[in-house]
N, C-alpha and C positions, 0 to 999 in steps of 0.2 A: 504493500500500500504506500502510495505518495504521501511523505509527511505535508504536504499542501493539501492533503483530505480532512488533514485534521482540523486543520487552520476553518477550513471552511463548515466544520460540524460544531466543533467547540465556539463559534462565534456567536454572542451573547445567550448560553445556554449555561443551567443555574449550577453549579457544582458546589457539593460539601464534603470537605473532606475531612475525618478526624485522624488525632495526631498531626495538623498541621503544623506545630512549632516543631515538630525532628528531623533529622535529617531527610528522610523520603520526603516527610510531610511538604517540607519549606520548599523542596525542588520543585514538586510536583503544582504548588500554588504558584511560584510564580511562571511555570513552562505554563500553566494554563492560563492564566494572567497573558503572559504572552502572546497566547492563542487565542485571547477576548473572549474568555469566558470571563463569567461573574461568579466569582470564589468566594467561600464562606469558611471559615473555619472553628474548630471545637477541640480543644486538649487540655489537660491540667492544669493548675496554675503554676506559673514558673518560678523557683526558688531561687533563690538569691547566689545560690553555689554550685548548681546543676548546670550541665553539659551542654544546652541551648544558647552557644555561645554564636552559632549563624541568626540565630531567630534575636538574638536581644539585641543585635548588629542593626536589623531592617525592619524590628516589629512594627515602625512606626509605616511602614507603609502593607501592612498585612488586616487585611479586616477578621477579625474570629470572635470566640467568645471564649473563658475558661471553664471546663466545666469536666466530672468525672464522666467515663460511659458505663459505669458501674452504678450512679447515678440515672434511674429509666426516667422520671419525672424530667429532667433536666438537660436527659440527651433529647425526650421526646419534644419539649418545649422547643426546643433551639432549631431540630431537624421540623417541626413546625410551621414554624416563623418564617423560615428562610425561604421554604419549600423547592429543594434543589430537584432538580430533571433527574441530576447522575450523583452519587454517592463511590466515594472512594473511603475506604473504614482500612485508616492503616494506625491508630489509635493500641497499641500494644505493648506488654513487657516485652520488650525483643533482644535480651542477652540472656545468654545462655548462662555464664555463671550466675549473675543475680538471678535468675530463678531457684536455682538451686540452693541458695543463702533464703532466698522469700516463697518458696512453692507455692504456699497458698494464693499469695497475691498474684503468680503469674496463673496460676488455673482460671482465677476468679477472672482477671482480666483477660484477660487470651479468649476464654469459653464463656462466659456467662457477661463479660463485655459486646465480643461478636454475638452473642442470641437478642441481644438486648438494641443493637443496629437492626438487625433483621426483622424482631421484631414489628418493629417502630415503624420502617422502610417500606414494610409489606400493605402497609394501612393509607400511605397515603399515595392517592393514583396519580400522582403528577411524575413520582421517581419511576424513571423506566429502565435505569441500570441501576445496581451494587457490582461492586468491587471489591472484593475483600483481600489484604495482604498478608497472606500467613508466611509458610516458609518451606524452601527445600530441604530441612530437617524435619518434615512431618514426615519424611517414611523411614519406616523398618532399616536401619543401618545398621547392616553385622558386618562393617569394617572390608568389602570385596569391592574387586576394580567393579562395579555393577553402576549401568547407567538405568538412573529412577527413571519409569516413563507415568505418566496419570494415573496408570491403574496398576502400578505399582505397589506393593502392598505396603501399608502405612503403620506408624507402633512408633514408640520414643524409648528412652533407654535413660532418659533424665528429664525433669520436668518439665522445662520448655519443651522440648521435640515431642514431647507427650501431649502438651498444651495444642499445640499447633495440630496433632494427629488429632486430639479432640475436636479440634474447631472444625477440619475439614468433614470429619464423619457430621455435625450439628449439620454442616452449612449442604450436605449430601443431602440430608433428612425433609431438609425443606423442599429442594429438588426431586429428588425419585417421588416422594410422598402427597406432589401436588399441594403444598401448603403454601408455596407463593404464590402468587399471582402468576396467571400463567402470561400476560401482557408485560411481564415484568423481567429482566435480565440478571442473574447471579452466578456470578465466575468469583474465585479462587485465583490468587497467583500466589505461586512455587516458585520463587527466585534463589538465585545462587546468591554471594558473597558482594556486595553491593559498594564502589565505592567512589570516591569523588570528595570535592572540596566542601565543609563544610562538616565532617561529621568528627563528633568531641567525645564519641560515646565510652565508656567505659570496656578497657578487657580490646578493644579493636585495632588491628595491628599499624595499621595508618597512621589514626589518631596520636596512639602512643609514639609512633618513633615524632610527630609535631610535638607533642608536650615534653618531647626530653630533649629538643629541640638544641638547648642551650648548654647540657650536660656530654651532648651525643652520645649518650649511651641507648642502648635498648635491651632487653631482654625479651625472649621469646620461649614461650613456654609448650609449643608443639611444631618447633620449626620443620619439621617432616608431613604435617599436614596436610594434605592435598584440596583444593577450593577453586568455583566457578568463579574468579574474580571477576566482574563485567562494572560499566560504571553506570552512577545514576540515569542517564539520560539515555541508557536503552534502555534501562529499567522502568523508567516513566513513562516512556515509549508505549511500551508492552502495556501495560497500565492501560492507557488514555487508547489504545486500537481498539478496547475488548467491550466498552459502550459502543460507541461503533458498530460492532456488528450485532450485538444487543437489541438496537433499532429497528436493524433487518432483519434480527428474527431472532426473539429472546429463546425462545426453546431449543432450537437447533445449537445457540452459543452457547448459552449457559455451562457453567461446571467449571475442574478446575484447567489449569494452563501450567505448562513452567516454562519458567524462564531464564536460560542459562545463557553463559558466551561461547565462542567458536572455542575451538578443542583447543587452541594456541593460547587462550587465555586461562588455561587450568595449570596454577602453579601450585607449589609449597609456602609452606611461608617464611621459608630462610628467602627462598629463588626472589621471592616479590619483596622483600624486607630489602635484599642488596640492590634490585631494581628502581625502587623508589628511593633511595637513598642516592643512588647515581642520579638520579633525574632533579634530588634534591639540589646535587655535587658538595655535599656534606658527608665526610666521611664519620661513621658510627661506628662504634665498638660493642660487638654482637655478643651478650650472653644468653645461656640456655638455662631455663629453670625448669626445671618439668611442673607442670601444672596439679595442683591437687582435686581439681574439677572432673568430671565425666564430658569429654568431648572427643566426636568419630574422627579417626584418624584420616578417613577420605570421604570424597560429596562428588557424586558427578552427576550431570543433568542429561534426561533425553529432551531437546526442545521440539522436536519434528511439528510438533502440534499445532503450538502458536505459529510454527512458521507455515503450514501447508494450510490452516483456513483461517489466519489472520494476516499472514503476508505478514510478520514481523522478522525480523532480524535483524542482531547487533549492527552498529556501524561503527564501534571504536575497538581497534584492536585494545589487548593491552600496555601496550606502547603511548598509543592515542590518549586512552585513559589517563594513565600514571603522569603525561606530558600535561594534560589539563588540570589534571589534580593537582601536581606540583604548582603550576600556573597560578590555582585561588589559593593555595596553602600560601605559598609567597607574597600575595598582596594581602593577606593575614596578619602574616608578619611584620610586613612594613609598614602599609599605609590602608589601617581597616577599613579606611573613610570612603574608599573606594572599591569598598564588598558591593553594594548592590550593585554597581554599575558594572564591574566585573562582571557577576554573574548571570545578568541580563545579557553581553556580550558575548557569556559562552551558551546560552541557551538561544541565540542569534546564530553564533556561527553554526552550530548543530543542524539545525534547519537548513540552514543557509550557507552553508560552506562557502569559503573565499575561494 
């Protein structure tokens, strides 16, 4: 599909997305932004020492509201009000060690967050897509070269992946069992290892080697790893095709998708640690901790899916990636004042290549 398909479907149609202040969330509002929708956003309130260091940068030009989605009174109010066409629900605990430290919270959220979206969504007849973002750690991983495809069998092995195999089985239930609306769109995305300028999250291997920025040291705690690394904006991408064909025809799209990169972008994470660091041209000094966490040694994705009836695929290699990443990370550094204008610029050239 021509990304000018997009431009022209997203133009002034209502979008609400939760989880808009994180990392997915922020890219995603303003590539839609971009694309002349009218964006609304819903996520937590922001603490004063928490990781939303892209979002505290440009809040002042993001419209949203704070609010829990654990919270049904107040997710329902806002999704409401707004009354968006297309719902994006990327609103989630999404590290795998904090779940493990907080279980409870990531079940609650993860599982009884998304039913509480769904809920809501299904009532009111203006939303004719959801979207929901879970994770290519929803399946069964016994550690083998094995490429996941959709009906691959799913299971976790620690809370989060467990959480995410939950969601997918609730958000099936609504599908097979005719509980949605049948005029209504609901797809799943399975995304691999997601990355790009902008994200401060906790435990992620990017962020880390920027926050030690000044020490140049890094430590890595599963450097033999194996990960779909791809960057935000084929991610968003993937995202923003699958209303799209929702339109055309919610029943036939619905369900889930993954979304991975070209087989050239599946590294370790010593390979991508020294590759980003070259690209920083900051030389680090690499130690190995082993992790006391539960996390799969490899991930690999079958995309055939999304790309044979949604015409998606990647456009940045990993090279491309890491070269843009390095890009916003740098003007991070120096001159923050010029984050949004960056980042408009590279969600410009994405589209728009020179």
């Amino acid at each position: 599909m021509d990304l000018d398909v997009l431009k022209k479907f997203y133009k002034n149609k209502k979008v609400f997305i939760t989880g808009h202040t994180g990392f997915k969330g922020i890219w995603l509002y303003l590539i839609l932004n971009f694309l002349g929708a009218k964006v609304y956003g819903f996520s937590l309130k922001i603490q004063k020492n928490d990781d939303y260091k892209f979002y505290k940068l440009i809040k002042k030009k993001i419209r949203g509201t704070y609010g829990d989605i654990l919270d049904y009174n107040s997710l329902k109010k806002s999704i409401f009000n707004f009354k968006p066409d297309i719902i994006f629900h990327l609103a989630a605990q999404s590290l795998v060690i904090e779940s493990q430290k907080n279980p409870k919270l990531t079940f609650e959220t993860n599982v009884v967050g998304t039913n509480n979206l769904i809920n809501i969504s299904r009532k009111i007849k203006k939303v004719k897509s959801i979207v929901i973002a879970t994770s290519d750690k929803c399946y069964l991983n016994k550690n083998k070269f094995e490429y996941f495809k959709e009906n691959s069998r799913i299971g976790g092995c620690e809370p989060y992946s467990l959480s995410k195999s939950f969601a997918e089985i609730l958000i099936g239930i609504y599908i097979n069992n005719n509980i949605f609306k049948s005029y209504k769109g609901i797809s799943s995305v399975r995304a691999g290892n997601v990355i790009g300028g902008g994200d401060f999250a906790k435990s992620r291997i990017l962020p880390d080697i920027i926050k030690n920025y000044k020490n140049k040291k890094i430590i890595l705690r599963n450097p033999y790893s194996i990960r779909p690394w791809q960057h935000i904006f084929d991610v968003a991408t993937a995202y923003l095709f699958i209303p799209v064909f929702h339109y055309r025809n919610s029943k036939k799209y619905s369900g889930p998708y993954n979304v991975g990169p070209n087989n050239k972008s599946v590294l370790n994470v010593k390979n991508l640690t020294k590759l980003f660091t070259k690209f920083l041209n900051v030389k680090y000094e690499i130690y190995y901790k082993k992790g006391k966490f539960i996390e799969s040694k490899y991930l690999f994705l079958n995309s055939s899916k999304i790309k044979k009836q949604l015409h998606w695929k990647p456009l940045y290699s990993i090279n491309e990636s890491l070269k843009i990443t390095t890009n916003w990370y740098n003007c991070y550094l120096k001159n923050k004042k010029n984050i949004f204008n960056l980042s408009n610029e590279q969600i410009k050239n994405f589209f728009h290549p020179q």
